[in-house]
Each structure stands twice: as structure tokens, then as C-alpha cells.
C-alpha positions in Angstrom: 18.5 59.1 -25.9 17.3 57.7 -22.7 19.3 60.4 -19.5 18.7 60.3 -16.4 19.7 63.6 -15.0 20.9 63.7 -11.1 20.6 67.6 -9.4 18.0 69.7 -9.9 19.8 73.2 -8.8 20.5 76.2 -10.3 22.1 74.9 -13.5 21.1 71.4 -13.2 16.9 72.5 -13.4 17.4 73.9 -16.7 20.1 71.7 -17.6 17.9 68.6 -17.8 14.9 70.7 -19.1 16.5 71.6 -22.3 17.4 67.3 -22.7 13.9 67.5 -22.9 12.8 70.1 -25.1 15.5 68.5 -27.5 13.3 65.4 -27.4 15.3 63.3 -25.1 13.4 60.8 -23.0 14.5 62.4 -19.6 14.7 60.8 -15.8 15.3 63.3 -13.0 16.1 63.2 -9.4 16.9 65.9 -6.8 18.0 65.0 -3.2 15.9 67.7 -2.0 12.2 66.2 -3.0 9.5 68.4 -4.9 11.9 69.7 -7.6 10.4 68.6 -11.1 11.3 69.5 -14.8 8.7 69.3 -17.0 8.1 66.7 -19.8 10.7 64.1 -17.2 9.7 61.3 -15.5 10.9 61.9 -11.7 12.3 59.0 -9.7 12.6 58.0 -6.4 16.2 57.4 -5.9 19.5 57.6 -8.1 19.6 54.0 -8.8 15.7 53.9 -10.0 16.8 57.1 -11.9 19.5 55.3 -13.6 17.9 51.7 -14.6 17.8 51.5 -18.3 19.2 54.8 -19.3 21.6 55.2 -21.7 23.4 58.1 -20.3 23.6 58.8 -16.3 24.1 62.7 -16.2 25.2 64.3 -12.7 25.3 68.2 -11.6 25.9 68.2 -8.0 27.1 70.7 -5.3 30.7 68.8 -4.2 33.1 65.4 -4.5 31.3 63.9 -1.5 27.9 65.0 -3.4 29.2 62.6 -6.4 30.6 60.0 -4.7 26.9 59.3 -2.8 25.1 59.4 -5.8 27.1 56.8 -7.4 28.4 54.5 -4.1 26.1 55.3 -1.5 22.9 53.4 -0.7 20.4 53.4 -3.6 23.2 55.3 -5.8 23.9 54.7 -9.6 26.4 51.7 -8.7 23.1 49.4 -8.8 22.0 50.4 -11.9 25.1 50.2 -13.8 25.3 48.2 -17.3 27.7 47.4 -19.9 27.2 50.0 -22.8 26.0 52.7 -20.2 28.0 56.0 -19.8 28.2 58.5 -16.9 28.6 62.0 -17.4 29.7 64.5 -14.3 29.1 67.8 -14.9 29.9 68.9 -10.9 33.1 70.8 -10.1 34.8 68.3 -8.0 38.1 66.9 -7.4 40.3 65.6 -10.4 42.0 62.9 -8.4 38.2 61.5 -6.6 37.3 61.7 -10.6 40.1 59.3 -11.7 39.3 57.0 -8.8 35.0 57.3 -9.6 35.7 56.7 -13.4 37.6 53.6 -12.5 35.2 51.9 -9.9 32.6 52.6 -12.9 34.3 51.2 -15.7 35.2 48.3 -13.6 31.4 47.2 -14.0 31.0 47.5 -17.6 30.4 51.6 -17.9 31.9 54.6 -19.4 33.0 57.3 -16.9 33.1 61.0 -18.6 34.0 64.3 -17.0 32.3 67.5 -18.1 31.9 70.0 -16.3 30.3 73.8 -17.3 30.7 77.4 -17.7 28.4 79.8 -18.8 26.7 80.4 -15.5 23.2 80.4 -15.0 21.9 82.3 -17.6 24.1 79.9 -19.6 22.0 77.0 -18.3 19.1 78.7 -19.5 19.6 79.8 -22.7 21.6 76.5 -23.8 24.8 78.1 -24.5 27.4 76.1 -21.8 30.9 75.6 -22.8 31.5 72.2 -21.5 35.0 71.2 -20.4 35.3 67.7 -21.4 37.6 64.8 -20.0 37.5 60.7 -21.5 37.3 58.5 -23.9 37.1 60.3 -27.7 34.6 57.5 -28.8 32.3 58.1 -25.7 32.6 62.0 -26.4 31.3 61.3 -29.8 28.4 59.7 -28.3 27.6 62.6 -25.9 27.2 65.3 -28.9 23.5 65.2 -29.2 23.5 65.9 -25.3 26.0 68.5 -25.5 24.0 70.7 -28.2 20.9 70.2 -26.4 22.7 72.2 -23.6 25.4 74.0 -24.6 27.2 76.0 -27.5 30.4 74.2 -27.6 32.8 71.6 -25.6 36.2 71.3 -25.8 37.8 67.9 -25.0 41.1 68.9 -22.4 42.6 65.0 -22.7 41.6 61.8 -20.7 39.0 61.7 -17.7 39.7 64.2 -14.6 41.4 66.6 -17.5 38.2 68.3 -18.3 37.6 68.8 -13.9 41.5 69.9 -14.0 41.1 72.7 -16.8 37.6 73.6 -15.1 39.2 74.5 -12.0 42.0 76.7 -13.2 39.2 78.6 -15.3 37.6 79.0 -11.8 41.2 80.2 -10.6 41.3 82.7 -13.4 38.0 84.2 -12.8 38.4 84.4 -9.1 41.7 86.4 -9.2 40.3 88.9 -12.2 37.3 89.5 -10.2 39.3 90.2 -7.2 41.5 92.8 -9.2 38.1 94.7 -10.5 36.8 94.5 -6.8 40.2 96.0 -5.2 40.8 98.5 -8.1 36.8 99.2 -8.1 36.9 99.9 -3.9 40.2 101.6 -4.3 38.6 104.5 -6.7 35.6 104.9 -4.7 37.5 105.8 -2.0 39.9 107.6 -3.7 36.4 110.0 -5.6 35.9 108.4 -8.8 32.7 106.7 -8.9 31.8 103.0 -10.7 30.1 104.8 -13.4 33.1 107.2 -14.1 35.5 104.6 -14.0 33.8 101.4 -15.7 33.9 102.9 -19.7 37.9 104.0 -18.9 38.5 99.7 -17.8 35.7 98.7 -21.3 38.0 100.8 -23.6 41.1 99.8 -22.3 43.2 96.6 -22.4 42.4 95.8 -18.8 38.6 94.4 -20.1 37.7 91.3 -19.4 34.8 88.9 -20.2 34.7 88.2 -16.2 33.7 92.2 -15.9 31.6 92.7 -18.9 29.3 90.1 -17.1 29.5 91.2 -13.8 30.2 94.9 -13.8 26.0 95.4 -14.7 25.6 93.3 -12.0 27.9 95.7 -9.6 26.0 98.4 -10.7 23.2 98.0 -9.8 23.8 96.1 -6.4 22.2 93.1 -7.3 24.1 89.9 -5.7 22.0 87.4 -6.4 24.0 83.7 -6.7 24.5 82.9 -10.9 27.3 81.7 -9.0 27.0 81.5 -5.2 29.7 82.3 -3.5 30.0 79.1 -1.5 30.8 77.0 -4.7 33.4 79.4 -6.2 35.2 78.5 -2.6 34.9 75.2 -3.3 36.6 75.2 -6.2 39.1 77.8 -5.2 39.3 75.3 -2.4 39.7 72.4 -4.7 42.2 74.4 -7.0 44.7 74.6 -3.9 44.2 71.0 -3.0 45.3 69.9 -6.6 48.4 72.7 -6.8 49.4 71.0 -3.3 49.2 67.4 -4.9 51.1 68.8 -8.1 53.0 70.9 -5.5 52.9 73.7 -7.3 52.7 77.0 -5.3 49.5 79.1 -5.9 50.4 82.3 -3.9 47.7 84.8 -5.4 44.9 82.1 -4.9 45.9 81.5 -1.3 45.1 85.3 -1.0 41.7 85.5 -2.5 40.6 81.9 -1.0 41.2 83.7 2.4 38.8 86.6 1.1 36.3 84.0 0.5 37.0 82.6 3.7 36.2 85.7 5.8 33.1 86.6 2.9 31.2 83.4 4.5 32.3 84.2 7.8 30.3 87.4 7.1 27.3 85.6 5.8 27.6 85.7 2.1 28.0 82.3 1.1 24.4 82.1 -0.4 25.2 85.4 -2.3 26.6 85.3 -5.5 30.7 85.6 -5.8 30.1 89.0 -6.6 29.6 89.9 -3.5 33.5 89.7 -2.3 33.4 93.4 -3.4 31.1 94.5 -0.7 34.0 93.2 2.4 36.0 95.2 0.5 33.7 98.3 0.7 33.2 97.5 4.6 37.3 97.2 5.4 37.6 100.4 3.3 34.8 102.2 4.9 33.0 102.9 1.7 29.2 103.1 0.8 28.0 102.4 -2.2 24.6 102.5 -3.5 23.1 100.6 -6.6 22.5 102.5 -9.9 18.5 102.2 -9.1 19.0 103.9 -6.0 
């Protein structure tokens, strides 16, 4: 298929690069010039991008981010054709996503919501679980795309449904995290080291996926972004906004968005979400040093 493929970043970059490896013919832009995939043809602008593809693909930091690569000057908007279908594969808001799939349909296109987990190693390897939202028959369409990228997708309903069930995976893995971080901090200070205590949580029923992937991670101090910190707050961000609009009281979240709060106030945004644990360790007056140490 003809894609062009809008956001170049951490899972965008390799996103687009295995389109082409699959044997798409691939068009990328990145707001931030100098960002190429190889075997793509780069454009200019999201428009030139977007003139005679077949798919318009987007993996972009935020709501506003979306909303100027379709609306703004030069966006997707003048490149739009019957027949054509946007994907979104950003985290964004699943009310901004109803009102987006509608201004695009209304000139001829398909609008589909699908945004990713897996991470960046995910992004990588090709093995993103895409959360799907729209139109079964433009899903069916999209299937090459998806295997080219990912391991599997799972349809949640109409469009915004697949940004809706994105976000309350994000909830999930926030508030797990933030149980391994206090319970991990709690022993440390209490003489039970990470290493004593991490096969007692792996054998018990308190494992998790969440701390399989990020306990070797802990362990050895390393916090740099899969995820950076200042997206999960985003979303965590974005997860509130929607309970208030469903008003639907999220009292745990409010908690741990706070903790992400006062982690960028302490200059970790750029840091993987991991590295909520370490505030922890600073409020508890704890020290910890990485395995490799």
C-alpha cells in the first residue's frame, strides 16, 4: 500500500521502518527535520506527505499534536480523498477523536483509531498490540499494515473506543507500577534488598507482566524512556479528563497522577516512567544502587 507515516519518534521511527521492510511504498514526515527511515521517501510537510496515499498513518506526542497535523496549515486536511483512510496511532483524547474522525469523513475519508502497546522494544521487533477503534470494513483494510508492525489488534467498538480502552490500560499499568515502586521502597527501607524480594513477588500471585518488564530494568538503574515519563502523564492526565466527562470518580489515579506531577517537577519527565520509584527512594531516604554497581 501507499502510507504516509506522520512522527518519527521513539515508536513511530521504527514503526514506519518495518511498513517498509514489509514492502509498503512508505512517505514519512517528522516535525523536527533530519529524521529519516530508510527505503521512505521524506516529505516536506503533512499535506505533501499525504497526497496520493492510500493510508495516512499518525504517531504523535498529544491531541493538539494530532489536531495540527490534520487542521493546521499544510496539514493532512488538503490532501484528503474519497477512498483514503487515516489511522491515529497517538494516545490522545477520545472525545478530540470523535470530533477529528468526523471533520475527516465529512471530506470523503475514513477516520480509524489505533493506538499501541508493546513499548519500544515492541516498535522494534514488530510485535504491537494495537487497540483498534472504527469501521469493521476499514479495519479489514488496515491488516496488512497491522502485521507489518504488530502481533495482534483487537477491535474495542466504533472510533475513539480503541483511544478509550488505550487509556485505561495506561491507568492499569500506572497504578501496578506504583504498587511495586511503594512495596519495592518500603522493603529497602525496611532491609530486604530488590534482589531478595523480586523472586518472592515472580513466584507469587502478585506478578505482573508490568514488573517482569520493568523489574530488569529497576535492577540495574537504568531509566532510560521506552516510555518517558512525560507521556504516561499525559495519558494519566487524559484518563482523568475522560472519568470527569463520564463522571466517574478515579481516586487511586488522582494519587499517582500527583506522583507524576511532583516526578517532572523534579526533572524526570524525559526519563522513563520508571523512574517514579527513585522520588520514592528520596522521600524515604533510601539509596539504592544498580545491580552493575
Amino acid at each position: 500500500m501507499r502510507v504516509a507515516f506522520l512522527g518519527l519518534g521513539i515508536m513511530g521511527r521504527p514503526m514506519a521502518a518495518n511498513l517498509v521492510k514489509a514492502g509498503h511504498e512508505v512517505t514519512v514526515w517528522n516535525r523536527t527535520p533530519g529524521r529519516a527511515v530508510e527505503g521512505a521517501q521524506s516529505a516536506s510537510s503533512p499535506a505533501e506527505a499525504a497526497r496520493g496515499a492510500e493510508v495516512v498513518w499518525m504517531c504523535v506526542s498529544d491531541t493538539n499534536a494530532v489536531e495540527s497535523l490534520l487542521f493546521g496549515p499544510q496539514g493532512v486536511q488538503d490532501s484528503l480523498a474519497q477512498g483514503m483512510t487515516v489511522v491515529d496511532s497517538s494516545t490522545i483524547s477520545p472525545s478530540a477523536t470523535r470530533s477529528f474522525a468526523e471533520r475527516v469523513r465529512g471530506r470523503g475519508a475514513e477516520y480509524v483509531d489505533a493506538p499501541v502497546t508493546g513499548s519500544k522494544a515492541g516498535a522494534e521487533n514488530g510485535t504491537l498490540i494495537f487497540i483498534v477503534g472504527g469501521d469493521e470494513a476499514a479495519i479489514e483494510h488496515l491488516k496488512p499494515l497491522f502485521a507489518a508492525m504488530g502481533k495482534q489488534f483487537f477491535r474495542m467498538g466504533e472510533t475513539s473506543k480503541g483511544q478509550a480502552a488505550k487509556l485505561v490500560m495506561n491507568l492499569q499499568i500506572a497504578l501496578i507500577y506504583e504498587g511495586f515502586s511503594e512495596a519495592l521502597t518500603l522493603a529497602t527501607k525496611l532491609g530486604v534488598p530488590a534482589e531478595t524480594l523480586l523472586p518472592l513477588v515472580q513466584a507469587s500471585m502478585v506478578r505482573s507482566g508490568v514488573v517482569e518488564y520493568k523489574a530488569p530494568f529497576v535492577m540495574k538503574r537504568d531509566f532510560s524512556p521506552n516510555f518517558p515519563l512525560r507521556l504516561m502523564h499525559k495519558d494519566l492526565r487524559l484518563a482523568l479528563d475522560a472519568a470527569k466527562e463520564a463522571r466517574v470518580k478515579l481516586p487511586g489515579l488522582e494519587t499517582v497522577e500527583e506522583i507524576y506531577e511532583m516526578a517532572t517537577e523534579d526533572g524526570h519527565e524525559n526519563l522513563d516512567y520508571a523512574a517514579t520509584l527513585t522520588l520514592l527512594e528520596k522521600w524515604a531516604g533510601v539509596e539504592v544502587k544498580g545491580a552493575s554497581a
